[in-house]
Each structure stands twice: as C-alpha cells, then as structure tokens.
ZAMARGU-4260 file (C-alpha; in steps of 0.2 Angstrom, whole numbers, plus 5000, padded with zeros to 4 digits):
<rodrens>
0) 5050/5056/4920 | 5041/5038/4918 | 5036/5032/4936 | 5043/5019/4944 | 5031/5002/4953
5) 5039/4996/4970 | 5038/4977/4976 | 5041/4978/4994 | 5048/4962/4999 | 5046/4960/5019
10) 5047/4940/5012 | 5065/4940/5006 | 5070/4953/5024 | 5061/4939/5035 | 5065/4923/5027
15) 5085/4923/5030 | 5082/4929/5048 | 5090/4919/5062 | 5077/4924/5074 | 5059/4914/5073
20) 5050/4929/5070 | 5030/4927/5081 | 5018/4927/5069 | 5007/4940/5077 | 5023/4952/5073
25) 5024/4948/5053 | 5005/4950/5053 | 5005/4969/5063 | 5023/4972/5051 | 5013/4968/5035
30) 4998/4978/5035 | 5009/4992/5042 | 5017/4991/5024 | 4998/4988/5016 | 4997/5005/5020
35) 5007/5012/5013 | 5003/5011/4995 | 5018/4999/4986 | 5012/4993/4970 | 5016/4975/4978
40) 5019/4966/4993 | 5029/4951/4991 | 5022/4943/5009 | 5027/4926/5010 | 5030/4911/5001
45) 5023/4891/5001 | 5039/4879/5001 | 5045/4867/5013 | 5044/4871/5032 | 5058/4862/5033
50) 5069/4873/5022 | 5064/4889/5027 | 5056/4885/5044 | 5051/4905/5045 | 5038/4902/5030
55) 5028/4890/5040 | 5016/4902/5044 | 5011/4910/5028 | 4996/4902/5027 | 4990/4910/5045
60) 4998/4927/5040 | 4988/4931/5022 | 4973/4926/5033 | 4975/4940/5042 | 4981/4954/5032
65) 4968/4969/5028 | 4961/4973/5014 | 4974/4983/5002 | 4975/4989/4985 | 4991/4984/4986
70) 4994/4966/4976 | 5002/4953/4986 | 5015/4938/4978 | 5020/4923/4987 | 5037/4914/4983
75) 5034/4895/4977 | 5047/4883/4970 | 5037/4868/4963 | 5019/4863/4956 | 5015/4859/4973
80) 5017/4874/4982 | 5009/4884/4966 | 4995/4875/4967 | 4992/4880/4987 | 4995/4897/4983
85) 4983/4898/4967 | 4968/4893/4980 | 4972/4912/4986 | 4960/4923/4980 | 4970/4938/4988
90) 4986/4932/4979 | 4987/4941/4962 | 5007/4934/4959 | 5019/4918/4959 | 5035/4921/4960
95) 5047/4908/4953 | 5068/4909/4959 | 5074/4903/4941 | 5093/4903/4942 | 5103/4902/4926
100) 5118/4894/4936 | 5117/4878/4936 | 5125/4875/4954 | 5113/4889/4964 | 5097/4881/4954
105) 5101/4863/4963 | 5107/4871/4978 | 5092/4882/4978 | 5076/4870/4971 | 5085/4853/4968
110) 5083/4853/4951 | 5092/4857/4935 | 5088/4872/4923 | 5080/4861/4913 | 5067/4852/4926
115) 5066/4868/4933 | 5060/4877/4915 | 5049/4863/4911 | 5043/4865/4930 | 5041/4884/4927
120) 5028/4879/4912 | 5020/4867/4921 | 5017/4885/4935 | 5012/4895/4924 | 4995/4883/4915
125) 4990/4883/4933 | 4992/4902/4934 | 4982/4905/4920 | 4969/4892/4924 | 4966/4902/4941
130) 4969/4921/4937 | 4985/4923/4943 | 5002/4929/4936 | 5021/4922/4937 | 5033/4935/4941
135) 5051/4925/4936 | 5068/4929/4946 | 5083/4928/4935 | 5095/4923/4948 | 5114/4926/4947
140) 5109/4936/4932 | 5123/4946/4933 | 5135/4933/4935 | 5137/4917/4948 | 5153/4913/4961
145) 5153/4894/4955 | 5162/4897/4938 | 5146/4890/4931 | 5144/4898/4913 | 5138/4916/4913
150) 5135/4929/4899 | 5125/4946/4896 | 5118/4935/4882 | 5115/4917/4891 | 5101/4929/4904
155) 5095/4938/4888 | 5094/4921/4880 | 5082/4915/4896 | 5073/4930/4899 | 5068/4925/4878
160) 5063/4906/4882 | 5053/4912/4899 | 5042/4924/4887 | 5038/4911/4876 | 5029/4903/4889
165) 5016/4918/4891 | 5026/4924/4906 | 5026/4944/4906 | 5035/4950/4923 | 5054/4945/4924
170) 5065/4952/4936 | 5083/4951/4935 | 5091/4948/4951 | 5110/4951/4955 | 5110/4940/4968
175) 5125/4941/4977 | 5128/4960/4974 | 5141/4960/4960 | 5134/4969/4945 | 5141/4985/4941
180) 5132/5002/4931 | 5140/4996/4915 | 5132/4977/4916 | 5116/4983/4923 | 5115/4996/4907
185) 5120/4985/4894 | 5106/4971/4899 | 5094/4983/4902 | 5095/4991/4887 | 5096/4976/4877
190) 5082/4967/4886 | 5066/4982/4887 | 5067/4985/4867 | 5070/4966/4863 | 5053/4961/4874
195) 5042/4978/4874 | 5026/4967/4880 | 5036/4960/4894 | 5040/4970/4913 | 5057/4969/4916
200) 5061/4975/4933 | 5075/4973/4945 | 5078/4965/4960 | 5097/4972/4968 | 5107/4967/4983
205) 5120/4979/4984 | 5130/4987/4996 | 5123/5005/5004 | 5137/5014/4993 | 5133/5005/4976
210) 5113/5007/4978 | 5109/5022/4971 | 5122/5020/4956 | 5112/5002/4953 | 5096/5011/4953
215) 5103/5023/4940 | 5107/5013/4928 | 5094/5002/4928 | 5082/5017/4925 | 5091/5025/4913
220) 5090/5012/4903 | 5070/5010/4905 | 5069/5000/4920 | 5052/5006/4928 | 5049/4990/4941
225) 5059/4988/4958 | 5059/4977/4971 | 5067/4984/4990 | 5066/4981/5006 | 5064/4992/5024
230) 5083/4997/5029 | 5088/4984/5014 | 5086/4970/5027 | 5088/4953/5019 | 5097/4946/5004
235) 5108/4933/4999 | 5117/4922/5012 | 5130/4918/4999 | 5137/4933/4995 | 5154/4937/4998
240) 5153/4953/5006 | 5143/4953/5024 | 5135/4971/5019 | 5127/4965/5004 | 5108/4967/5006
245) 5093/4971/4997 | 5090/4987/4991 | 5085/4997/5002 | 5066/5004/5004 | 5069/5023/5010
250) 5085/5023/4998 | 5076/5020/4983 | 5060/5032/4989 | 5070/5044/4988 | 5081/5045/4976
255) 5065/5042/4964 | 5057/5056/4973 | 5073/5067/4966 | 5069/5059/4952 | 5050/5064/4949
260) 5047/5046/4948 | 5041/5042/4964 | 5019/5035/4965 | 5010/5041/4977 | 5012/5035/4994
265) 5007/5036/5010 | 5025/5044/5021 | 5019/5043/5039 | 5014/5025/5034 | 5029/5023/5026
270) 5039/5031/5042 | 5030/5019/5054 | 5035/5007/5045 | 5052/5011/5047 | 5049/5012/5066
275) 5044/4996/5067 | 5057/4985/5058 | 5069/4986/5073 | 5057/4978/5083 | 5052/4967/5070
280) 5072/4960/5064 | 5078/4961/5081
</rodrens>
C-alpha cells in the first residue's frame, strides 16, 4: 500500500479556541509534536491580531521551536502577511484559505474569488522568489451552507486555474463536515489523474463516526496527503453540527497503520502528545 504524509495542524486546534492559550504552553505543545516525526507541522499563521487574537504570538512561538525534520507551514491570507512569513527560513510552506463560495471567501478574507486568485498569484511570485511553497485550501469544497453555487466540477475547475499558477499542493477542505464517501471518491478520482504533477490531499472535519469512512474514500481513490489534529480538536465554527471537528490525529494513525500505510513515527512522542492536549485546550 502507498504511504500516506501527515500535516499536523496544532494551528487550526488552537486558533478557534476560547481560551488565550500562554505562549510558553503552544511553544512546550509544539515541539512535543516536532518529535514525533509528521511529515508537517502547520504551527501558526501571520494575519491580523485583531481577527484571530490567538495568532499574535506566532512570531515568538517559531522562535522558539527546535530543530525538526519536520517541515513547518504558516496560514496567511494576504501579500502582507506572506511577505512576513517568507522572511522565515524555518518555514518551508504558505498556506492560502481559497474558498470557492463566494459568501465564506468575503466572510473569511474580505475579498472576492477573484481578488483573492489574483492575490493568490501575487503569493505565490513571492514564494518562488524566497524558496517557499503555497499549499492552497479549497474551502467548502464539498459544498457550502449559503446557497452559493457549488459543483464537483466548479472545485475541479479551481484546483485547474490554481495549477496554472505553479502551485503543486492543493488540499480540499470539507469545511463544515458534509461530504459523504461518494462525493469524496468521485473528486478524488477525477482530480489525482487529471493533475498527476500536482499533491492533492485532504483536509476533513467530520464527526468521530464518519472519520474513518472519509479517510477511506479518499485513499482509495489515491489520496496520499492528510491533514489531522490531536483528539480532532478544532474546526469550523460554522458548521452545523457542534461535533464537527477535524480529523482526528490517533484516528487517522491508526487506521493507516491497519492499512500498511502509516511513516515512521515516533509513538511515545506521539502518546505524550496526546497527554498534553488536555492541558493544552483546557
């Protein structure tokens, strides 16, 4: 079986949390999970203070992080904060929320689809100019609650666009937890063959009975990169159901180690890390 990379995303678990969460705490949380050996650590993110006031401290977080062979990526949602994170040496990725509803793109970044794809080329010449690489997140790309247009074939169509800008990482993102096997096959399967140079991984909230059938049919159908989070903490705020989360870490650990498709990591790392959340998202 084809092995699977994991994006751990402490980010995503933190950023939504109602607590201010000490900095020292995200910076002992962190390089507990640099030890275990994900593929990536989605860390933190540079945008405004204002909106996500649990971000502000990314800057003094990274600063502190160990040494890992673990890549890191930091969120950003304009030039501005792209630029800041390109200054980074440690930071191999930018990740870029890209929504193809048109409701949850202003809600989320203030600008159109369109000002936020000719933002999103404007990203990624400053990505290549500095070394670094734009991991785009299709969100609601399974389908939005606004009645805004959606298709199988409107997200193909965008993964198609964001290609032809040099991009090679998408990841398609059901944002509020409502894609199904069937959905999750069908663009999969269309998408991995139609772009063979590009990644096309999978970022999943779900419910903890619908994980492992998400995770299923995604690989099935080629999918080799997932993102997750310890005990699925985090997700989207606008989702419907309450248990909606992201997927969770020890959930997707092992059902790919079933699989034969787990990498090599480090599990008493791994179970420390699980220790700690509850202290952590308290």
């Amino acid at each position: 079986m084809k092995q699977i990379s994991i994006v751990e995303c402490p980010r995503d678990a933190m950023q939504g949390w109602p607590h201010l969460i000490p900095t020292a705490t995200k910076i002992a949380y962190l390089n507990q999970l640099l030890d275990v050996g994900f593929d990536v650590l989605d860390f933190g993110s540079f945008v405004s203070s204002k909106a996500i006031p649990q971000m502000a401290d990314t800057r003094e977080v990274l600063a502190s992080l160990k040494p890992s062979s673990t890549e890191l990526l930091a969120i950003i949602a304009n030039t501005r904060g792209a630029a800041e994170a390109c200054r980074y040496e440690r930071i191999s990725y930018l990740g870029f929320p890209f929504s193809i509803s048109e409701t949850f793109q202003m809600r989320n970044t203030n600008k159109s689809i369109a000002d936020s794809f000719d933002q999103v080329r404007e990203i990624q010449e400053l990505a290549q100019k500095h070394g670094k690489r734009m991991v785009i997140y299709i969100s609601m790309g399974f389908g939005n609650p606004y009645g805004d247009p959606y298709s199988a074939q409107l997200a193909i169509d965008y993964v198609g666009k964001i290609t032809g800008l040099g991009i090679q990482i998408v990841a398609m993102s059901d944002t509020i937890g409502i894609a199904d096997p069937e959905n999750i096959d069908y663009i999969f399967s269309q998408l991995i063959p139609a772009f063979p140079d590009t990644e096309i991984g999978a970022h999943f909230h779900s419910t903890p009975h619908t994980r492992i059938e998400k995770l299923a049919a995604a690989y099935r159908a080629g999918c080799t990169r997932f993102d997750s989070s310890i005990n699925g903490i985090g997700g989207c705020p606008m989702a419907k159901d309450e248990l909606v989360g992201n997927m969770a870490t020890e959930t997707l650990v092992s059902y790919f180690e079933q699989q034969g498709a787990l990498p090599s990591l480090n599990r008493a790392a791994l179970d420390q890390a699980l220790a700690l959340a509850p202290g952590v998202f308290r």
